[in-house]
C-alpha positions in Angstrom: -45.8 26.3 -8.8 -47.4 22.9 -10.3 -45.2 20.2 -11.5 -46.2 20.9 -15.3 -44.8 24.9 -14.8 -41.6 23.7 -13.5 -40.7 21.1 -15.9 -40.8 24.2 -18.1 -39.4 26.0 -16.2 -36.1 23.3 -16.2 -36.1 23.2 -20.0 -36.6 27.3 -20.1 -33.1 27.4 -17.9 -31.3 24.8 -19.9 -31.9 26.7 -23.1 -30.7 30.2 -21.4 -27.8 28.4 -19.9 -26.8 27.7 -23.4 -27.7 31.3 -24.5 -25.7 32.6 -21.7 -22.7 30.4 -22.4 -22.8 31.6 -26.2 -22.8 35.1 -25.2 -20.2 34.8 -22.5 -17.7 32.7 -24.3 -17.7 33.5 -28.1 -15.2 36.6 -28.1 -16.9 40.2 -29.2 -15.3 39.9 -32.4 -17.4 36.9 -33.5 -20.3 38.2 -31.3 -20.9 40.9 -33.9 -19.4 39.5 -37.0 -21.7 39.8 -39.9 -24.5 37.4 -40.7 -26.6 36.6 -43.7 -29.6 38.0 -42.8 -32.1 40.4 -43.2 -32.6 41.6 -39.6 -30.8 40.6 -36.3 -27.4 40.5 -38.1 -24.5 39.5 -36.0 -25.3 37.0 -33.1 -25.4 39.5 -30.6 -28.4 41.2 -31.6 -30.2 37.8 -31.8 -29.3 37.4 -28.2 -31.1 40.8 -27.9 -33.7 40.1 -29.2 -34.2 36.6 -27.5 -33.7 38.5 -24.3 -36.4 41.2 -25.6 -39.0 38.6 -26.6 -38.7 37.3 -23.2 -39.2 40.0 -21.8 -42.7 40.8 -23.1 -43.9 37.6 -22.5 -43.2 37.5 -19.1 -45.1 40.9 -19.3 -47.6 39.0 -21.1 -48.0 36.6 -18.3 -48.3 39.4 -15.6 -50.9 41.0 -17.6 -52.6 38.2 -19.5 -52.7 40.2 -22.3 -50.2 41.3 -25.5 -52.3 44.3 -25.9 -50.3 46.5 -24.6 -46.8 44.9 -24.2 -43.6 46.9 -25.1 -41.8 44.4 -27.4 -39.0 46.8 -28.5 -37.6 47.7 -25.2 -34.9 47.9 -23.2 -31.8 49.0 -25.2 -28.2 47.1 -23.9 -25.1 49.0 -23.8 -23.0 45.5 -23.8 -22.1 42.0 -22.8 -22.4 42.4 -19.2 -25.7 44.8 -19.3 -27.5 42.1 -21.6 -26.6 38.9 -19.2 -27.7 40.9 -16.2 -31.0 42.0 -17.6 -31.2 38.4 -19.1 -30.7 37.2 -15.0 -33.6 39.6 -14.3 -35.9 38.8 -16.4 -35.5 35.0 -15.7 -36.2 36.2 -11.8 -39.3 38.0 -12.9 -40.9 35.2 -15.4 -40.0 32.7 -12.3 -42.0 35.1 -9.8 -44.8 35.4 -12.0 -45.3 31.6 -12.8 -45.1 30.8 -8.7 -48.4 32.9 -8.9 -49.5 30.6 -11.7 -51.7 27.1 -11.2 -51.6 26.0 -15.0 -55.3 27.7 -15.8 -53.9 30.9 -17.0 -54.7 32.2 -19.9 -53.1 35.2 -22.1 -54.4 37.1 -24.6 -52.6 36.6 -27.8 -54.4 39.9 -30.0 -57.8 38.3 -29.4 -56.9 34.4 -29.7 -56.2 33.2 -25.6 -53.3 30.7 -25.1 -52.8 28.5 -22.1 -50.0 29.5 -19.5 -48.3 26.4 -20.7 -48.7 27.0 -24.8 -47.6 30.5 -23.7 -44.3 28.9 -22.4 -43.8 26.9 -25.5 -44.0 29.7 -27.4 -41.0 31.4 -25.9 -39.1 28.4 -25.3 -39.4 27.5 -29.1 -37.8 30.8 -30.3 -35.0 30.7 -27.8 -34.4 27.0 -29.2 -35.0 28.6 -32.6 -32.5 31.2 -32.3 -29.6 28.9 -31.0 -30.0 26.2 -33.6 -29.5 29.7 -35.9 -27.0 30.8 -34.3 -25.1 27.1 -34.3 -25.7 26.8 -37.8 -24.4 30.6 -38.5 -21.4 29.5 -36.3 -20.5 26.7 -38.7 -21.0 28.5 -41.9 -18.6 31.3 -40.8 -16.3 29.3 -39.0 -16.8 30.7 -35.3 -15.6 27.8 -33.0 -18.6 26.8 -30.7 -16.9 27.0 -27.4 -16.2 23.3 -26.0 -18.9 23.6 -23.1 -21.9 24.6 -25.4 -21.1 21.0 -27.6 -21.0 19.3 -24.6 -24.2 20.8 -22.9 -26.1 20.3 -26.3 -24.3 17.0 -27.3 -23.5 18.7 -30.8 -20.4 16.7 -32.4 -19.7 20.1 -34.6 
């Protein structure tokens, strides 16, 4: 894997770390305590759908094309199921970028994005999804677990 693909690679695991550490470490209680929001209501099903998006996109990768990527699949029965298919589909997207020598291109519904704008892409709305969910702590005072402040230097 080039240099460039793993420094994204570093960031990617830093941002599911916190994910993770969010999922394992808030109790189930605030996990699926209402949010103000239209769709992905409780922090859990963000989660999902963080883990979903990822999903696809590694797909994406594997078959240069969106075309014909599930993006609503698989279902998870809990906590545990979620984190382990999240550890899976870390091991997958890390397989298919050793393939990868930064000239990849997917196909984005006719517009083609780099391998690394790709990346971006999904690392943006991980990031985007955990400053929601920090934010969504604070307003409904859910205690952001003591590691997660110190791993993203938040003084909340």
């Amino acid at each position: 894997m080039i240099i460039s693909l793993k420094s994204q690679l570093e960031a990617w695991k830093y941002e599911r770390a916190n994910t993770v550490r969010f999922l394992t470490q808030l109790s189930d209680e605030d996990l699926k305590k209402q949010l103000p929001r239209k769709t992905y209501t409780t922090i859990f099903e963000q989660i999902e759908e963080m883990a979903k998006v990822q999903r696809a996109l590694v797909e994406g990768i594997e078959k240069k094309t969106l075309d014909d990527v599930e993006w609503d699949v698989p279902v998870f029965t809990d906590k545990a199921d979620l984190i382990e298919k999240m550890a899976q589909f870390d091991a997958q997207m890390e397989k298919a970028l050793e393939k990868c020598d930064g000239t990849e291109e997917v196909d984005w519904f006719g517009e083609k994005k780099n391998i690394h704008g790709h990346l971006a892409i999904m690392q943006n709305h991980e990031m985007m999804h955990l400053g929601q969910i920090i934010a969504f702590c604070n307003a409904l005072d859910i205690e952001i677990p003591q590691e997660i402040r110190e791993a993203m230097h938040l003084s909340c």
